[in-house]
N, C-alpha and C positions, 0 to 999 in steps of 0.2 A: 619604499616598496617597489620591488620591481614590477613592471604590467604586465597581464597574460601573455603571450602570443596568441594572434587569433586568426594566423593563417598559416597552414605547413605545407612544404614540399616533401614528401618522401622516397627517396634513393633506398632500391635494395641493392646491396651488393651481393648478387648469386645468393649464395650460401651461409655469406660470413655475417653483414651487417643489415641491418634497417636504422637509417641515416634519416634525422625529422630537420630539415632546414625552415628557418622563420620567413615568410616572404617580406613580412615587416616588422621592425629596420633591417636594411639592408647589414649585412656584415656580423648580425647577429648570432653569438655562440651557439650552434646545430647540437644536439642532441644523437648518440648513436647507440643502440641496441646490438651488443655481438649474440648473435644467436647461437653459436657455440656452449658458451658459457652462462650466456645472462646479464655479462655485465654494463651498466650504464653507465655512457660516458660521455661529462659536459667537451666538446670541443673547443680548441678557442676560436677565439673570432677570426673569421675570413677564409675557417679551413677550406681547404680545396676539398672538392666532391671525387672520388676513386672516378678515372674514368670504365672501370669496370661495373660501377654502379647504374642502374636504371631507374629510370624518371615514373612513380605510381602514376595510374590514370590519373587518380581521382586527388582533389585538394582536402585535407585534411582539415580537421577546423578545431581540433583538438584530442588528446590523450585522453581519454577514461582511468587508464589503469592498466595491470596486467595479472594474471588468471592463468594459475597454474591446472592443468587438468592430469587425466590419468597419463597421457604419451608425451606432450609439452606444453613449454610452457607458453602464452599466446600474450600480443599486445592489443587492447581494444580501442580502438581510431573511430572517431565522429566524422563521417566524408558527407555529410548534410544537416544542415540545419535552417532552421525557422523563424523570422523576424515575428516576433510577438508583441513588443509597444518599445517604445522610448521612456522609460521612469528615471524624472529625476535629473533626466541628462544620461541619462546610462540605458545602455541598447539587453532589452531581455530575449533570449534566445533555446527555443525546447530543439531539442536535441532529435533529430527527422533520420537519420542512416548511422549505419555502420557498420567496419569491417572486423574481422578475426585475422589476424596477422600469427602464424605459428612460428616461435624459435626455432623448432627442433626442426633443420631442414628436410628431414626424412618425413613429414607428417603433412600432410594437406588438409586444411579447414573447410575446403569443399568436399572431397573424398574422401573421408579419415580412413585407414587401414582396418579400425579394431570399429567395431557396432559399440562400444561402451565411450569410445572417446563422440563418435558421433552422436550419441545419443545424451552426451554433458554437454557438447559443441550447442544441439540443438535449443537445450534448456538453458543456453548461456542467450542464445538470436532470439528466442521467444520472448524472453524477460527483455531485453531489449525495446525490440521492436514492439512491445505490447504494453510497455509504462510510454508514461510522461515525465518526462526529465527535462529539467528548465536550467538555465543556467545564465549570470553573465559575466565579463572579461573584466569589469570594472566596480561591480558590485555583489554587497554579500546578500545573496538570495535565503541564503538560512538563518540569519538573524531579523527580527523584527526591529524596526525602528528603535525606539526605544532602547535594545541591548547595543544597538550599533554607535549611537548618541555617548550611553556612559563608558565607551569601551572606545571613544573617539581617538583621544592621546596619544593610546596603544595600537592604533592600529595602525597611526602614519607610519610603523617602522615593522610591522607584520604582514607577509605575503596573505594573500587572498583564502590560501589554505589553512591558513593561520587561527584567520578569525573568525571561519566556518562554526557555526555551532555543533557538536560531535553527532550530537543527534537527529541531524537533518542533513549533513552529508554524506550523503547515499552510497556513492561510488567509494568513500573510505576505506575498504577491504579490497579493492582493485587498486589503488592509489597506493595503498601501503609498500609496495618494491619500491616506489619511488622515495616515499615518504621514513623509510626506514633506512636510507644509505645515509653515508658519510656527510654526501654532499646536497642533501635535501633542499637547503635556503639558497643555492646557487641553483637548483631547479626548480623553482618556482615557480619561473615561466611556462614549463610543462605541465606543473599541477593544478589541472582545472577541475573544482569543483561544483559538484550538480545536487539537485533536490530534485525526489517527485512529490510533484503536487500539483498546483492549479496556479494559472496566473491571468488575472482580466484588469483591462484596465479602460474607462469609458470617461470622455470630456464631453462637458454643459457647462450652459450657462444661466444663472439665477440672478434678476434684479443686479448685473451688473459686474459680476464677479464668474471668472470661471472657474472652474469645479473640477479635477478630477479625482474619479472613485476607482478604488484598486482592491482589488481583493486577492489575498495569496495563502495558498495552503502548506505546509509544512510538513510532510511523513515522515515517521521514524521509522528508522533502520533499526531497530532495538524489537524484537520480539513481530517481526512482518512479516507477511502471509496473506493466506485467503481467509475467508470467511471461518469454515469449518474446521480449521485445520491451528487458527491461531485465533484463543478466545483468553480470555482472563487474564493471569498475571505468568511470571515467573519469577524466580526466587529472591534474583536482583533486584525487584520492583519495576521491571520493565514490562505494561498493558501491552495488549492486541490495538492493530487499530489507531496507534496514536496519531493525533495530526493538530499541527498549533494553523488558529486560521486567523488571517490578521488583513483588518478593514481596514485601509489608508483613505482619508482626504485630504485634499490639496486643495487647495482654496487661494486664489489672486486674484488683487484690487485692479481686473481692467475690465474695460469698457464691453458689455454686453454685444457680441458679434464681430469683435475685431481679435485677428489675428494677435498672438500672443507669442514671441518665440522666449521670455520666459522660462524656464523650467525650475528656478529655485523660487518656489511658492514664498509667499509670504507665510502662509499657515498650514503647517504638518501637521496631522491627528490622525494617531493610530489606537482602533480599539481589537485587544486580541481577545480569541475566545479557545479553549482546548477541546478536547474530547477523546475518550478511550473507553475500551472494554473496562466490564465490570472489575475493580482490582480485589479476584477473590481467583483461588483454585478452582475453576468450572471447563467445561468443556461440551460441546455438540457433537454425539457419535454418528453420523450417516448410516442410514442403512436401507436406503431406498426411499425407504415413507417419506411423507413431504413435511412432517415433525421429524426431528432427529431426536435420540435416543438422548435427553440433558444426566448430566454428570455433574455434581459437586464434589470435591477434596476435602476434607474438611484436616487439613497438615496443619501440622503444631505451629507450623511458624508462616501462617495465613495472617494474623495479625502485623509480625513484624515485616512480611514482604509490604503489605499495605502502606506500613508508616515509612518505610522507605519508600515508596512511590511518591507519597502524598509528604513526604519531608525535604524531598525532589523537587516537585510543582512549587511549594511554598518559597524555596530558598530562591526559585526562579523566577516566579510571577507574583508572588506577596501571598496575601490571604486568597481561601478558594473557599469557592460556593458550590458544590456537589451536586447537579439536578441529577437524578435517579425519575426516567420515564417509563421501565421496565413495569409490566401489568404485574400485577398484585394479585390476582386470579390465574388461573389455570395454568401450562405450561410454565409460563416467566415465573410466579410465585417464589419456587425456591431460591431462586438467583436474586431477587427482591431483598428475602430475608436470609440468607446469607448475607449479602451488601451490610445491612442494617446490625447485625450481629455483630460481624467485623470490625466495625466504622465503629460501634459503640465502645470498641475495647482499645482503637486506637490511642484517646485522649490526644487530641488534636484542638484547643483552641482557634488555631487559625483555619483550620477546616470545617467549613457550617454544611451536617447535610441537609436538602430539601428534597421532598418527595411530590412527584406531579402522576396520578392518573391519567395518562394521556388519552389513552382509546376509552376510560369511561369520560372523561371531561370533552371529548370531542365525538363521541359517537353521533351518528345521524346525519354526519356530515356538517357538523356545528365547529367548525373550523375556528370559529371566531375567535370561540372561546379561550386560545391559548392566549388568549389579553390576559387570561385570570392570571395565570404565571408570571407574563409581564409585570403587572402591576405588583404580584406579590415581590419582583425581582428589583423593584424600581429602587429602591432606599441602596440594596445592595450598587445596584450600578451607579449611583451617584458617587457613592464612600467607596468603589473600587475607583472612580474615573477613568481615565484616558490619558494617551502619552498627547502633549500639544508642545509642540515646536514652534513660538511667536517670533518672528522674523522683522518684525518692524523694529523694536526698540534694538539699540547698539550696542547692550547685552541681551543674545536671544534672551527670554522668558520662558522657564519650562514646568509645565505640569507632566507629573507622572504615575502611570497608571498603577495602583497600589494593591489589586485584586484582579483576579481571571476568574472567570464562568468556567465550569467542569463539567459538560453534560454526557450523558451516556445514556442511549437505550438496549437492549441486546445486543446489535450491529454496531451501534453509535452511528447507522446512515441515515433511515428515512426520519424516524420522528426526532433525532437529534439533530441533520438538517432542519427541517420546520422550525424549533425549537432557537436555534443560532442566527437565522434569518431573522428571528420574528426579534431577538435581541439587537443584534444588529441595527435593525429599522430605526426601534426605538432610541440607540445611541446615534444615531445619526441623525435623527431629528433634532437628539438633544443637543449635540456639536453647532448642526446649523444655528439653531437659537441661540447659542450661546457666543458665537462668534456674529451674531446681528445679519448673519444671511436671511434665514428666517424670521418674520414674527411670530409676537405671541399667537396671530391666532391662525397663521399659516403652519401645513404640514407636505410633509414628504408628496404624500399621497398628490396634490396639490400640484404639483409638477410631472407632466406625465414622461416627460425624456427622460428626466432624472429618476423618475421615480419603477420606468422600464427597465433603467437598466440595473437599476439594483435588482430588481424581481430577476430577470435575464442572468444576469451575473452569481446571483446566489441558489438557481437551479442549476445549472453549468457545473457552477464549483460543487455541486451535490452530486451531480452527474459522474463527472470525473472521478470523484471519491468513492460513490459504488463500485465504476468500473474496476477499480483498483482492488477493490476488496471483493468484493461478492460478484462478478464476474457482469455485470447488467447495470445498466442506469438507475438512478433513482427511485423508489417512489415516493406520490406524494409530493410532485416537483409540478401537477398543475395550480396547488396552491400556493406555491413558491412565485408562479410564473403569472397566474390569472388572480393572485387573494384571492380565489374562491376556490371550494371543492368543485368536480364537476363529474357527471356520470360519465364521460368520455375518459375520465383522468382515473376512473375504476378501470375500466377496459383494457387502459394502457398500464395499470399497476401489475392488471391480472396477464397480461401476457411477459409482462418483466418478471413477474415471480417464479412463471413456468422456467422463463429464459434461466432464474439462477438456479432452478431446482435442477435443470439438465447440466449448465457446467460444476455446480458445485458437487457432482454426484460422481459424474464422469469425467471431466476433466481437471478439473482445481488440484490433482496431486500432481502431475504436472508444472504448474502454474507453481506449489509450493517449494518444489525443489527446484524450480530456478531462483527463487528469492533466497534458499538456504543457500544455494551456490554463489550467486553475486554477491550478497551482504555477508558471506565467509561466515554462517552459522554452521554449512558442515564444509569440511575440506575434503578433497576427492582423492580415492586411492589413486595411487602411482602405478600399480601394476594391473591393468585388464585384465588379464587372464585370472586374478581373484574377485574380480568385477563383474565377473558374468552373471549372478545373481541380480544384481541391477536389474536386469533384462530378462530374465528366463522367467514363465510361468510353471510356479512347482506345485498349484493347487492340484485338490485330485480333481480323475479324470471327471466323475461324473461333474462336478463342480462347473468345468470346461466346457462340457458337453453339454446341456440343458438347453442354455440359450442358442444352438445348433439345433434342439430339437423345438427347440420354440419357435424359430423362424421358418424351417421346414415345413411346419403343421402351420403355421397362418401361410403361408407360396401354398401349401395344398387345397386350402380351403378357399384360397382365390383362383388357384386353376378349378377348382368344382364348381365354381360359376361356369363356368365358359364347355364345361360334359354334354352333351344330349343329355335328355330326359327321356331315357332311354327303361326307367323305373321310379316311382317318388321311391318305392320301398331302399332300392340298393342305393340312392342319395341321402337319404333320412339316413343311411347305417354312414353311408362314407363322412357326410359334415358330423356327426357324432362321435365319430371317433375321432377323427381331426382336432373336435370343438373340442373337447376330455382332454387331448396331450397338450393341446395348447394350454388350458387352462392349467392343466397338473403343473405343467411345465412355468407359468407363469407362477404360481403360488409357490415350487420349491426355492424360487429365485427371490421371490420377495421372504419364505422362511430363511431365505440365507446369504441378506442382503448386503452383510457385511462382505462377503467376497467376492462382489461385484461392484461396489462402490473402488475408484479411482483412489488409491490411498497414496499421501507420498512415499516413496522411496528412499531419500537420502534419510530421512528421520521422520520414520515411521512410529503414529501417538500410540505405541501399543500401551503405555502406562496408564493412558485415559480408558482405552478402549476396553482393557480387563483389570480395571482399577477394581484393590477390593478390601481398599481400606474406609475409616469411615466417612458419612457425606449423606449424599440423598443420589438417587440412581432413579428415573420417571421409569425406563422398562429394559428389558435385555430382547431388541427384536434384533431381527438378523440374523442371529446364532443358530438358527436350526429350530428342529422342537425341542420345548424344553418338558421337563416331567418326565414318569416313566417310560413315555411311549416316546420321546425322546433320546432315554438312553438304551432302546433297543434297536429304532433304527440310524443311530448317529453315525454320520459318517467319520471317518477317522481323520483326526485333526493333527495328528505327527508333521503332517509337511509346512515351510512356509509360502503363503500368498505369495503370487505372484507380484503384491502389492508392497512387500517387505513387511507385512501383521503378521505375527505369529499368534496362533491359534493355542489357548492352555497357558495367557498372560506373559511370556515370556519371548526373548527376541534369540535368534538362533544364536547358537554360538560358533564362534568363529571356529574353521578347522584345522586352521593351525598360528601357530604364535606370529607369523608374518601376515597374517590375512588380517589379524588382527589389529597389527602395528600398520597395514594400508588400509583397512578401514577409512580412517582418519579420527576428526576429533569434531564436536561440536559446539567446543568453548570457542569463542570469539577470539581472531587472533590479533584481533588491532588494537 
């Protein structure tokens, strides 16, 4: 297998070329992009550099990929990145800057000519600069131990991109120009792949032996998104939300405070644990309120997307245990028993569901309680186990981990955080004990470095995983971080809840079309000028217009402080009339809150949103008044949102057969 490259030089030449020279080894075959054409091409060793060519500021630290937009087509370059830990012997590294490099040399990535290529440009830097992309030069970040173990033999003679798991290499839909020529396994060296997720790694020492604990998250590129925007399943069996989390210990027989340089442990133990959206047709329609408007599908072939999700998980991680945290009461309800309806007609032997109450078993701040779940989970996590790598005897010794934990609650964030932590714990005590670090009548808790930084480490990875998803940190992470609930850690839930209620309202469409752009869910027209829709607001005017009169009338009613009192009478008329349009004005906007929630554009949920097949529907707010006094003063709904929702269930049609065919497509092209 050839090694990454993990440092570049970059020569443009004017017009023609963008030249990637390695700085190590020396004399190594350079890589050159003709911007012309497109095409790629390995050099041989020792080429000379055009002396037409110029030297990039900045050092490259590796390729991403390349990203065709509506004007050209662009090469994406990593000029910073991150020292994160040493695992293993292998350097981990999150991915810190990056540039946009354009083919077409008529086109600039800082000034684009057309507002449509800039405005894909921008949702290309936003996605960027706003994930966590980890990566390294010598190891595979996307597989867990265990798959890397049985898949050992094969991989001495597989590039790095090789043996990438598909569904945790992120940048795969940028990578594919590479990865689709002739010459793919001669550039290898160029194809660096990345995961978002989470990476921590903390060393201790216990009675004698040091310890290190790592924890690493895994996102799928399969069905990603925000919050509101990407919930349940689709067709393929690919959940919202997926992330495989996977707890490594490392354990070595040396002396308690002496330096260790070390890195191939004696004892490898990894325990993983999954999680995803509910795997049913459901969806959350925004529409202001701080409940969204829940949607169930109830599609013919809801059963069978299911068992291909869950005949997925099996063939990958053995049997699974199903926790469903979702309330059984109010709101959640439906989503509950949809789950349970489903799951019932799958006929899945190797899939056990369980059902945990969380917010009634833990109300009052009785946090403790989720032992109860533990212990019902205990028998299971014995007869799943753990992967252990025993490095002593002169044939390793290997146990292997036979089952995965499934948990989901709505989000699969706050109470399925708690929920994997509190799992976690409990296998990690069990590991210690079993490998004789531990006694029987010692526990985690019992060490408090150790026992820190797993709290530290399993709020962090909580943390990061909202941010990805729901736009805000965890909550629920002071239990994570303190075992204990605390009145401060309400305070701090309640100002996170505002924080997602304001992005996921207003900005998360945004946020969702850079994900359909990067992970190649949707492809971008070619031609701007049938692009301009992207951009243009086509709602009507009053629509426009409110929240103009809304802000006017509160600016009026704060300059009416500052009038003489020159009358109470003509004051009492001025704040009253002010007070009416603001309020009018406020209640038409929450009647019609759908056209003011941030909806994506590149693939707009109108199928959710005026779904009217069967299912369970909790209300239709947003939409205007509804009833007869609704259909007299309804506004006319002929045009499309500004937001690309068309109003009347249906999505505009294209206006002519080419607008059509640049559209694009939203099947997956990798």
């Amino acid at each position: 297998m050839k090694p990454l490259h993990q440092r570049l030089s970059l020569f443009v030449d004017g017009k023609d070329a963008y030249t990637f020279v390695p700085i190590e080894p020396l004399g190594a075959q350079s890589l050159t992009i003709h911007r012309a054409t497109g095409d790629i091409v390995l050099n041989p060793p020792n080429k000379a550099i055009p002396s037409t060519a110029a030297r990039y500021e900045k050092t490259v630290y590796g390729i991403l990929g390349m990203i065709s937009l509506a004007l050209s087509e662009y090469v994406v370059i990593m000029t910073g990145r991150e020292h994160r830990a040493r695992f293993l012997g292998h350097d981990i590294y999150r991915a810190a800057d990056f540039d946009i490099l354009p083919l077409n040399p008529n086109v600039s990535a800082q000034n684009p000519s057309h507002p449509v290529e800039g405005h894909l440009l921008a949702l290309v830097r936003a996605h960027l600069f706003g994930g966590y992309f980890l990566f390294s030069y010598t190891f595979d970040l996307s597989r867990r131990l265990q798959a890397q173990w049985s898949e050992s033999e094969s991989d001495t003679t597989r590039p790095l991109w090789k043996q990438a798991d598909d569904r945790f290499f992120w940048n795969k839909f940028l990578q594919s120009r590479l990865i689709d020529t002739e010459i793919a396994q001669e550039l290898s060296p160029y194809i660096l792949p990345t995961i978002y997720g989470t990476f921590d790694l903390r060393t201790s020492y216990i009675h004698g032996h040091r310890i290190q604990l790592c924890l690493i998250s895994r996102r799928s590129r399969y069905r990603a998104g925000t919050r509101y925007f990407r919930r349940g399943i689709d067709h393929e069996g690919h959940v919202a939300n997926f992330n495989e989390t996977e707890q490594i210990l490392l354990v070595e027989e040396s002396a308690a405070g002496r330096i260790s340089n070390i890195e191939n442990f004696t004892h490898k133990l990894s325990f993983v644990q999954i999680r995803g959206s509910v795997p049913v047709f459901w969806g959350e329609i925004n529409t202001l309120r701080y409940k969204p408007d829940l949607q169930i599908m109830d599609l013919q072939n809801t059963v069978d997307a299911m068992r291909l999700h869950l005949e997925e998980q099996i063939s990958l991680y053995g049997e699974q245990c199903l926790i469903n945290l979702v309330n059984q009461k109010g709101h959640e309800q439906p989503v509950k028993e949809a789950y349970e309806r489903a799951i019932a007609q799958t006929e899945l032997p190797e899939a056990k569901y369980r059902y945990f109450d969380f917010h009634n078993e833990c109300k009052h701040m009785r946090w403790d309680r989720i032992n109860i779940l533990v212990e019902k989970m205990q028998e299971d996590l014995v007869n799943f186990g753990y992967f252990h790598l025993n490095m002593l005897q002169a044939e390793p010794a290997v146990k292997i981990q036979k089952g995965v934990v499934r948990t989901n609650c709505m989000d699969n964030l706050d109470r399925t955080n708690v929920v994997q932590a509190a799992l976690a714990k409990w296998t990690l005590n069990y590991q210690l004990k079993d490998l004789g670090v531990l006694t029987e009548g010692e526990e985690l808790d019992d060490f408090q470095a150790l026992s820190q930084d797993f709290r530290e480490m399993w709020a962090d990875h909580a943390d990061l995983i909202s941010r990805a998803y729901a736009g805000s940190g965890a909550l629920k992470t002071d239990f994570t971080r303190a075992n204990k609930r605390t009145k401060m850690g309400h305070l701090e839930d309640g100002y996170k809840s505002v924080m997602r209620y304001i992005r996921n309202n207003y900005f998360d469409g945004a946020r969702q079309d850079g994900f359909d752009l990067v992970t190649g869910a949707w492809t971008p027209r070619k031609n701007p000028i049938t692009a301009v829709s992207l951009l243009a607001d086509t709602r009507p005017l009053i629509i426009r217009s409110v929240p103009y009169v809304a802000s006017f009338s509160l600016f009026m009613i704060c300059a009416g402080l500052t009038l003489p009192r020159t009358s109470d009478y003509s004051l009492l008329y001025y704040f009253t009339l002010w007070f009416v349009i603001a309020a009018l004005s406020i209640i038409f906007i929450m009647l019609h809150g759908i056209d003011y929630v941030s909806w994506p554009r590149l693939i707009p949920p109108t199928d959710i949103i005026h779904y009217k097949g069967p299912g369970f529907r909790s209300a239709h707010h947003g939409k205007g008044l509804m009833g007869p006094w609704g259909q007299k003063f309804t506004i006319s709904r002929k045009a499309v949102t500004a937001n690309g929702v068309v109003h009347g269930g249906r999505k505009r049609a294209p206006t002519n057969y080419m607008e059509e065919i640049e559209k694009g497509t939203k099947s997956r092209v990798d």
